[in-house]
C-alpha positions in Angstrom: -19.1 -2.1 -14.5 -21.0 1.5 -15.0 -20.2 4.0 -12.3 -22.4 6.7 -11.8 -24.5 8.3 -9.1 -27.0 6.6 -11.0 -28.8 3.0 -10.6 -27.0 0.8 -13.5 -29.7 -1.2 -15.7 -28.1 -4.2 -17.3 -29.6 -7.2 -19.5 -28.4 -10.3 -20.0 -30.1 -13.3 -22.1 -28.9 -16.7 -21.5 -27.0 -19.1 -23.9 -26.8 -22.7 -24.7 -23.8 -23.1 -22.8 -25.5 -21.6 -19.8 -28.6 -23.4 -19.6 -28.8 -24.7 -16.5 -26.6 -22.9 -14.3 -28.3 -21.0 -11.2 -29.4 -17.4 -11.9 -26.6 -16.5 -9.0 -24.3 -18.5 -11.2 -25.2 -17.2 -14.2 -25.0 -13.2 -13.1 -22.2 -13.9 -11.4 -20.2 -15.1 -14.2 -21.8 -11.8 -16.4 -20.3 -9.7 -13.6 -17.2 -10.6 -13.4 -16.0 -7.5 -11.3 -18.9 -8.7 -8.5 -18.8 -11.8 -6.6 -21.7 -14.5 -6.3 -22.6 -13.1 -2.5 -22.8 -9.6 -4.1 -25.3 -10.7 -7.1 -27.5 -13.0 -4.2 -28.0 -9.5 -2.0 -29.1 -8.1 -5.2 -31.6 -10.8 -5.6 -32.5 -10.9 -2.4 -33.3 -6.8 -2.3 -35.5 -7.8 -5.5 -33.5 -6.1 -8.0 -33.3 -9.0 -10.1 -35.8 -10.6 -12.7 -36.0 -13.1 -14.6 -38.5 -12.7 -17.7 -40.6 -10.2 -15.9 -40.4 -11.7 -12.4 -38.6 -12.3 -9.4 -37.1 -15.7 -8.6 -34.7 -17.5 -5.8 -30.9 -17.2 -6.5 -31.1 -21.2 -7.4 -33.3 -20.8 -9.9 -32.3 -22.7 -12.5 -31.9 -20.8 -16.0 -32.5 -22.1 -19.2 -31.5 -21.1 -23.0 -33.4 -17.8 -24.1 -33.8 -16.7 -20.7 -33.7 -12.9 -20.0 -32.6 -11.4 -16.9 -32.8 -7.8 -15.8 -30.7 -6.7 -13.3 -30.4 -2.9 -11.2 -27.1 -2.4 -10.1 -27.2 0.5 -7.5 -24.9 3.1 -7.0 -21.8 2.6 -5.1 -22.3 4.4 -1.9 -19.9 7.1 -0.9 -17.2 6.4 1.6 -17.1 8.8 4.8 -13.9 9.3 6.5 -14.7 10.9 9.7 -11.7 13.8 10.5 -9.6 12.9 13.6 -7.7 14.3 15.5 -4.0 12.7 15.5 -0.8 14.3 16.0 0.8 15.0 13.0 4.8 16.2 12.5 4.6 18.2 9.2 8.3 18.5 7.5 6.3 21.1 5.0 3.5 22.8 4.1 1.6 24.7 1.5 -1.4 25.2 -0.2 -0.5 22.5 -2.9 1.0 19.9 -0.5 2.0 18.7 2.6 4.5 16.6 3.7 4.8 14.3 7.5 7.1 12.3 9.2 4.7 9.3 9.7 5.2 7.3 13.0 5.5 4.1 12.9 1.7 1.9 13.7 0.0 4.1 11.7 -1.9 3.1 8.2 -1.7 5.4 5.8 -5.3 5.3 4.6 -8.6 3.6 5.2 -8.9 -0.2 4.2 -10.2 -3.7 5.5 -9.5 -4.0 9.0 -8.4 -0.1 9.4 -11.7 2.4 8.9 -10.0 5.3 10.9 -7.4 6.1 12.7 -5.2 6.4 9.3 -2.9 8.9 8.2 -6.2 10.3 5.8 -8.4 10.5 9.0 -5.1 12.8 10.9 -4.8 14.9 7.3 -8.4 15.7 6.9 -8.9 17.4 10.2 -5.5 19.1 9.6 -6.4 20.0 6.1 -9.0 22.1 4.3 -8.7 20.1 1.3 -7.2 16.5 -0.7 -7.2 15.8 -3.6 -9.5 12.9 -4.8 -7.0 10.5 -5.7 -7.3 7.6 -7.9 -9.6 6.1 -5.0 -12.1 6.9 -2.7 -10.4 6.0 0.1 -7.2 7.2 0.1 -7.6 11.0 -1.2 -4.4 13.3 -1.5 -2.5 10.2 -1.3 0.4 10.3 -3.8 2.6 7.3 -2.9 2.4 4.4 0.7 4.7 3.8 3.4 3.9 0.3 5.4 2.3 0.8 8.4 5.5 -0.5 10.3 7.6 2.3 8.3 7.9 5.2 9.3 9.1 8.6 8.1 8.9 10.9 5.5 5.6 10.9 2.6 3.9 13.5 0.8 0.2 14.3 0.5 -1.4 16.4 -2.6 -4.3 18.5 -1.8 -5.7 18.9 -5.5 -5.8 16.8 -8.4 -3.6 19.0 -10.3 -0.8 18.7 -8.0 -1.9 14.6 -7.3 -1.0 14.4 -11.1 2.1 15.9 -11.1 3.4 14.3 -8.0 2.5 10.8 -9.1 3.9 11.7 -13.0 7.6 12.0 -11.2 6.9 8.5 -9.2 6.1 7.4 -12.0 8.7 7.9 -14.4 11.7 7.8 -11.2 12.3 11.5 -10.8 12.2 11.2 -6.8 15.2 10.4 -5.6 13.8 8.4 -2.6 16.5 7.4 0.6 15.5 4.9 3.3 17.4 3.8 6.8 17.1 0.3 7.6 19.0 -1.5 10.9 19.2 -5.0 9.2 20.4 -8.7 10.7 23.8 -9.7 9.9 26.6 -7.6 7.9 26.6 -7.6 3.8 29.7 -8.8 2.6 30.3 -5.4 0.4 29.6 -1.7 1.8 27.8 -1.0 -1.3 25.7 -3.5 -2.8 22.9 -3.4 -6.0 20.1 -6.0 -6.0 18.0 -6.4 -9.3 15.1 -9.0 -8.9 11.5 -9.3 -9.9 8.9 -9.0 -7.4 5.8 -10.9 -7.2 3.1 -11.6 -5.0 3.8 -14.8 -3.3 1.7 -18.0 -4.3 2.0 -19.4 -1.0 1.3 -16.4 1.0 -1.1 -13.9 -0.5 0.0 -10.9 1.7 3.4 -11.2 0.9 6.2 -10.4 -1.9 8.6 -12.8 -3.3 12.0 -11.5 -5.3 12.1 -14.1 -8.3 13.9 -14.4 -11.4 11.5 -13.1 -14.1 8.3 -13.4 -13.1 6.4 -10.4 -12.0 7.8 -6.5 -12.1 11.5 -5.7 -12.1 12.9 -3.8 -9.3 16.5 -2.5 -8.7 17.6 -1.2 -5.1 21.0 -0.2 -4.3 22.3 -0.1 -0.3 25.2 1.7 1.3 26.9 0.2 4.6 26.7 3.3 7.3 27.9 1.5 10.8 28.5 -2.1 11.5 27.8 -3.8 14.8 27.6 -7.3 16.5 25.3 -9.6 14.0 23.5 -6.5 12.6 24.2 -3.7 10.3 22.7 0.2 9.5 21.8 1.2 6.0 21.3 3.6 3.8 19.2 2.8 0.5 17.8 3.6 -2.2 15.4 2.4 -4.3 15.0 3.0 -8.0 11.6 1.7 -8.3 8.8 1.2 -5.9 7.4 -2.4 -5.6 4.9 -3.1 -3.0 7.3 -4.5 -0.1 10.9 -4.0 -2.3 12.8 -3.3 0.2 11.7 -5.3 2.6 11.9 -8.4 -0.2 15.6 -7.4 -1.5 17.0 -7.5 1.9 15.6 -10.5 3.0 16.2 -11.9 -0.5 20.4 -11.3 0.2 19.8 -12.7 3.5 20.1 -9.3 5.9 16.0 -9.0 6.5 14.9 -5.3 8.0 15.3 -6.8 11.9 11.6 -6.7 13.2 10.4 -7.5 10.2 8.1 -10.2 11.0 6.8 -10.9 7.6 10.1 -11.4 5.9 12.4 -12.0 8.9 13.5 -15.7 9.9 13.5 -16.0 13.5 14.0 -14.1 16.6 15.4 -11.0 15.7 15.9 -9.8 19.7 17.6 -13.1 20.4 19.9 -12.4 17.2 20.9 -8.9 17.5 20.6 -8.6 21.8 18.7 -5.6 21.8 14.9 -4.4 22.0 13.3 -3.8 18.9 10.0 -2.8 18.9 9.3 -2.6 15.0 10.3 -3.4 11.4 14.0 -0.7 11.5 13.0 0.9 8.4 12.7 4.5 8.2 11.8 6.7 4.7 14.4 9.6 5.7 14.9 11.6 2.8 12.5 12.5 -0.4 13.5 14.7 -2.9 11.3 16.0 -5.3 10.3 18.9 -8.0 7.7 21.2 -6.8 4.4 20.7 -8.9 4.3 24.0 -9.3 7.2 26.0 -9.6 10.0 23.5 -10.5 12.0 24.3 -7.3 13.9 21.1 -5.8 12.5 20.1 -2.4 14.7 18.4 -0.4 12.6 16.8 2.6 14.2 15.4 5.6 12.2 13.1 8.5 14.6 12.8 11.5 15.3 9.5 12.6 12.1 8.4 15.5 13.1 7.7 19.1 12.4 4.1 18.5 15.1 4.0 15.3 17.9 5.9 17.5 17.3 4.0 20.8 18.2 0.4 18.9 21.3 2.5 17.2 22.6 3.4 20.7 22.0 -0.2 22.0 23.9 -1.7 19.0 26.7 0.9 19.6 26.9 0.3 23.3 26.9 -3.8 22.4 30.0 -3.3 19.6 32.0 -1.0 22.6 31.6 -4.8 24.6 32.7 -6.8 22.0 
């Protein structure tokens, strides 16, 4: 699909094999990229002829048939500026970085139109970078909204580019905390799956054997307690969900996490948790400008420390 500032103008004659299908039908299946609703609002706003005139979306086409159809402009998003607390780990005129609470999205989306991460940056910032979407400008790399901690934010497309070049070829060394359910049987453990988005749930990730993208994590046993454990890890890549998926894949799930958690995770570990226990704590990457090794540090949220305490008061019990 054509995307301009300008109305698209697009012609499409009808074949055997399409003779009587419904002109919504028919479009649709020419525009793959747009659904059949989308094609029937453009019919409806009369943007769509067939031979010279307009008809109802179930007309029925035949062989030879030509239909003309304007494609308008996509209109541009506006994300309103808000003002929302941000703790900034660093700053410059290339790049910010923030210790992201947990409960906040990072950018705009379905179900989400402000109160993001984006919204809290534009008001903080003079400038993003564009991104490689609309919605989401300076944005570099996600965190979960449940996650909290440390991300980095590029405020021109220069310094986007270079940013998401180390993601992309694994020169961030990237370290995450995670209180998880239950005690590994190793204090240092690699997992290498695949991750794949889950047949049975679309809004979920499944580790598998070889379907979908490989992904490698390795873990580090800091403090063990009574049914749970605290974590250090590190992942090598950065699949949507990984570590979320490789911990519940061994069977010590983030506790909180409802999506990949079985069960009560209160009830397991005794103690309040409030959240999925994951928490991106360290980021270290080369400066897109100078080279220099930044070391970035988000300290551990009340929330993260509070169930640490409780665990440690429940092992001095036991």
């Amino acid at each position: 699909m054509p995307t301009s500032s300008r109305p698209a103008h697009l012609v499409f004659v009808v074949s055997e094999n399409c003779s009587g299908f419904r002109l919504d039908k028919f479009l649709a299946d020419c525009l793959p990229e747009r659904s059949r609703a989308y094609v029937q609002r453009l019919i409806q706003r009369g943007l769509v002829t067939l031979n010279g005139e307009q008809v109802k979306a179930h007309h029925t086409v035949k062989e030879g048939d030509v239909a003309e159809v304007v494609v308008p402009p996509p209109e541009e998003p506006y994300m309103e500026p808000q003002d929302i607390p941000l703790e900034v780990l660093y700053e410059d005129e290339y790049l910010i970085a923030v210790n992201k609470p947990a409960g906040l999205v990072v950018h705009p989306g379905a179900g989400n139109p402000s109160g993001t991460l984006v919204n809290a940056l534009l008001a903080h910032c003079e400038k993003l970078s564009t991104g490689g979407h609309p919605l989401r400008p300076g944005i570099v790399h996600r965190l979960d909204k449940d996650t909290s901690g440390c991300i980095i934010v590029a405020k021109d497309d220069v310094t986007h580019r270079r940013l998401a070049d180390q993601f992309l070829t694994r020169q961030v060394h990237k370290e995450y905390r995670a209180i998880v359910v239950g005690s590994p049987p190793d204090d240092r453990g690699v997992i290498e799956t695949h991750i794949a988005r889950s047949r049975r749930n679309r809004k979920k990730m499944t580790a598998t054997a070889a379907e979908g993208k490989f992904a490698f994590t390795s873990y580090c046993v800091l403090e063990n307690f009574f049914h749970a454990s605290y974590l250090s890890i590190e992942p090598l890549t950065g699949r949507t969900h990984q570590i979320r998926v490789h911990l519940s894949h061994i069977g010590h799930p983030v506790a909180g996490d409802r999506q990949y958690s079985r069960g009560s995770t209160c009830r397991q570990l005794g103690i309040e948790i409030p959240r999925q226990m994951l928490h991106s704590y360290k980021l270290h990457v080369n400066h897109p400008h100078n080279s220099k090794r930044m070391r970035l540090t988000a300290p551990l949220p009340k929330d993260f420390s509070s169930a640490l305490n409780q665990l440690r008061r429940l092992k001095e019990l036991h």
